[in-house]
N, C-alpha and C positions, 0 to 999 in steps of 0.2 A: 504494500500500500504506500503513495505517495506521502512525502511529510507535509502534516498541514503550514500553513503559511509562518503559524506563530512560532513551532519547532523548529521550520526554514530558517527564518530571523535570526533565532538565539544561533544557531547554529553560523549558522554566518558571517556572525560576529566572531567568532571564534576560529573559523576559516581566513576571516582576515587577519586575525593576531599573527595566525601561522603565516601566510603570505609574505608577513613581513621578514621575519625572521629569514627566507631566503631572499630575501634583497640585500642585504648584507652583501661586504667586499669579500668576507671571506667565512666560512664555519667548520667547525670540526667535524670529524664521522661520528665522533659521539650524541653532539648536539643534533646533528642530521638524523641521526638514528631515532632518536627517541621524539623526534618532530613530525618522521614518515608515521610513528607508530600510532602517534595521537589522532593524525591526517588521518589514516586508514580507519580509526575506528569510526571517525566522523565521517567520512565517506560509506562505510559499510552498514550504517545505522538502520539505513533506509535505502526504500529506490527513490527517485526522483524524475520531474517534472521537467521535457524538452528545454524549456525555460529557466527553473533550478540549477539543470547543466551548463545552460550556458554562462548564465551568473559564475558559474563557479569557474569555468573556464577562462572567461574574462579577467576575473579577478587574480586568478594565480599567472595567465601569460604562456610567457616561456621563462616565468623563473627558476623553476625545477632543473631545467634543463644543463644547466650549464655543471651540474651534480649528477650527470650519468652514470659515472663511473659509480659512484654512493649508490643511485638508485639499484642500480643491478647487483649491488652487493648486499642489498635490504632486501633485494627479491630473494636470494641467493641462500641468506641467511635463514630466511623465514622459508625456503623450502627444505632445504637440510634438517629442521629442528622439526617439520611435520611428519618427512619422511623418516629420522630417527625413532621419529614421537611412535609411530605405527608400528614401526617394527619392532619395537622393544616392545608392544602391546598384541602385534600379531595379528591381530587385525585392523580392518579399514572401513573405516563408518563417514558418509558421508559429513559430519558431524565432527568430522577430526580436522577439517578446511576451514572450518566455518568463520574462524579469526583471520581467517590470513584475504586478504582486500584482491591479493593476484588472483586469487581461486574459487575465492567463494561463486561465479560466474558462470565456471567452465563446464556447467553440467551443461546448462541450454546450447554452451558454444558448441559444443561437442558434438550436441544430437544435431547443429546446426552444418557442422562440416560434415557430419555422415552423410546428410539430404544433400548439401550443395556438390560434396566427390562423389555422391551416389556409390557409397561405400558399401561393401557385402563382406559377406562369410569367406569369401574364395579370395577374395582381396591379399595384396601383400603391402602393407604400406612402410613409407620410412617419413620418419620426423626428425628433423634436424636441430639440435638446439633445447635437451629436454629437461637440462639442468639434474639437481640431485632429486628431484621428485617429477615423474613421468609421470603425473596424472592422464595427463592424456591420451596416453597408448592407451592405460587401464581401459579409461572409457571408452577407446573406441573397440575396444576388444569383448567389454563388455553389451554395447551395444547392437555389436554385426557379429562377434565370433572372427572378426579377420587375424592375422597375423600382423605385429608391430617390432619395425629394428627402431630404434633410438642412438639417434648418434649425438652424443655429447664430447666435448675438447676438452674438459676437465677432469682428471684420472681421482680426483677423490668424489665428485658430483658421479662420478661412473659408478666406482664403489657402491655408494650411498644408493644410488638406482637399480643395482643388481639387486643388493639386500632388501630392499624394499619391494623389487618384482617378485623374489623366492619367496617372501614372507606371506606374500599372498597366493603364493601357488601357480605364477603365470610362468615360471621361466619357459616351458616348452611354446608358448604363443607372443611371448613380448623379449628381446633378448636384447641387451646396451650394448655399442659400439663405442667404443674408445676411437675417434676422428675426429677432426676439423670439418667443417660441413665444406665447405669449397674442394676437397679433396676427397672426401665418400665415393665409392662407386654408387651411383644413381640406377643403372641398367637394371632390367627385369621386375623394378615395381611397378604396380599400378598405379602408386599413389605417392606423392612423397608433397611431405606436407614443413613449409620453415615458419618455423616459429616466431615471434614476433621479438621476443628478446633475443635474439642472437645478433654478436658485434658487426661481422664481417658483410654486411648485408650485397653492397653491390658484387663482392668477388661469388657471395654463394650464390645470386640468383644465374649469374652468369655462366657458373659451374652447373647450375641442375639443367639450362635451357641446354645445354650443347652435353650432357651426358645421359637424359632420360629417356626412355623409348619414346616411337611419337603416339602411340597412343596410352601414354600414363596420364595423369589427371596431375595437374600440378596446383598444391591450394597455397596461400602464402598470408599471413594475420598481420594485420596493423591494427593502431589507434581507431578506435569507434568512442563517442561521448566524451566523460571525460577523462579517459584513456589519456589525451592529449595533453594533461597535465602535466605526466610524469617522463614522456617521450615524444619529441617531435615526428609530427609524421610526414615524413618523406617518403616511405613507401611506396606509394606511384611511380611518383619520379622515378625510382631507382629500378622500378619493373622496367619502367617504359626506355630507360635506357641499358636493360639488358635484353632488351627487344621480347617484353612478354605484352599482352596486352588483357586487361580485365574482362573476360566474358560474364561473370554473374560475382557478386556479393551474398553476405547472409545477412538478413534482415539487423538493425542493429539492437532494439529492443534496450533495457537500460545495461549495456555490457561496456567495460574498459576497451575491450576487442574484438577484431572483427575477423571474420576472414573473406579474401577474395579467390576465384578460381582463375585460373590466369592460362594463356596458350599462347606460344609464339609465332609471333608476327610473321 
């Protein structure tokens, strides 16, 4: 349910305190740290009103931005501590995302990229970029039955993604690759899907158009709402100069992210 107007207000007040705080010359990771955490829960309170969004988009800019490197290490942090969280418990309950602002989302996007790849049982897909917590292979494995590689560049986020795939029983359908996504062999999937936080972005779209069969589905997630807050998006751009071009989008609905289905030009 939407926030009513007067929750809005007090809330936004508050939104701007934070704002300021990145206008600043300069801040520590700590300070950063503990300012995303506050943001996130006030973002995560509620859904909000196309109008709402935009207020609040306005309001923060592109001040976030210039803290990338932070931000992907707050994503980073915060996915490592759910996926440790599960697996020391063994199981995975919807319910174990529910604080974390990157995820709490990814159920609708999920079922959203299975409609827009037209994703099945017999499916092979690869996702580039899946960090220490693959939620999303899970889901998509659990919504179609397909097979999921995950290929992540970071050898401890690897780790942390195995033990969390065995913990739930998937390794013979979801298995981690240790690679850089510009460098993965792409050949013989269906589907290969890059994630929206991953660094490399121009070199890997460049690397999947000129390595995938030509009839894989190619899907690729950016900034939807206010997604834009914490990452600019240049996404297009950067399709459209590695000669992909957008055929269909997913609906954006109140999601950080989006995904688009993209074929070369």
């Amino acid at each position: 349910m939407n926030m009513n107007e007067k929750k809005f207000d007090a809330n936004f007040e508050k939104l701007t305190a934070l704002s300021d705080y990145f206008k600043k010359e300069t801040m520590s990771k700590t300070v950063f740290m503990e300012i995303m955490n506050e943001l996130a829960t006030i973002l995560t309170d509620s859904t909000f009103t196309q109008e709402q969004e935009r207020r609040i988009a306005d309001l923060f800019g592109d001040v976030v931005h210039p803290y990338l490197d932070y931000t992907f290490e707050h994503a980073i942090i915060i996915e490592a501590e759910i996926a440790k969280k599960i697996t020391t418990l063994g199981e995975f309950k919807e319910s174990s995302i529910a604080e974390s602002f990157w995820h709490n989302m990814f159920y609708g996007l999920a079922s959203d990229e299975v409609s827009l790849g037209a994703i099945t049982k017999d499916d092979t897909v690869m996702q580039i970029g899946t960090g220490p917590l693959p939620l999303m292979a899970v889901l998509y494995h659990q919504n179609t039955g397909c097979s999921v590689t995950c290929v992540e560049k970071d050898i401890t986020s690897v780790e942390t993604s195995r033990a969390f795939i065995e913990t739930l029983g998937l390794s013979d359908n979801i298995v981690v690759v240790h690679s850089m996504g510009q460098e993965v062999d792409c050949a013989g999937y269906t589907h290969v899907v890059v994630s929206q936080h991953t660094m490399a972005k121009p070199e890997i779209y460049a690397h999947v158009r000129s390595s995938v069969t030509p009839e894989a589905k190619v899907i690729v997630r950016t900034n939807a709402a206010i997604g834009d807050i914490f990452f600019k998006n240049e996404v297009e751009q950067m399709l459209d100069a590695a000669s992909f071009k957008v055929i269909k989008r997913t609906p954006l609905g109140n999601k950080t992210t989006a995904a688009l289905l993209v074929e070369v030009v």
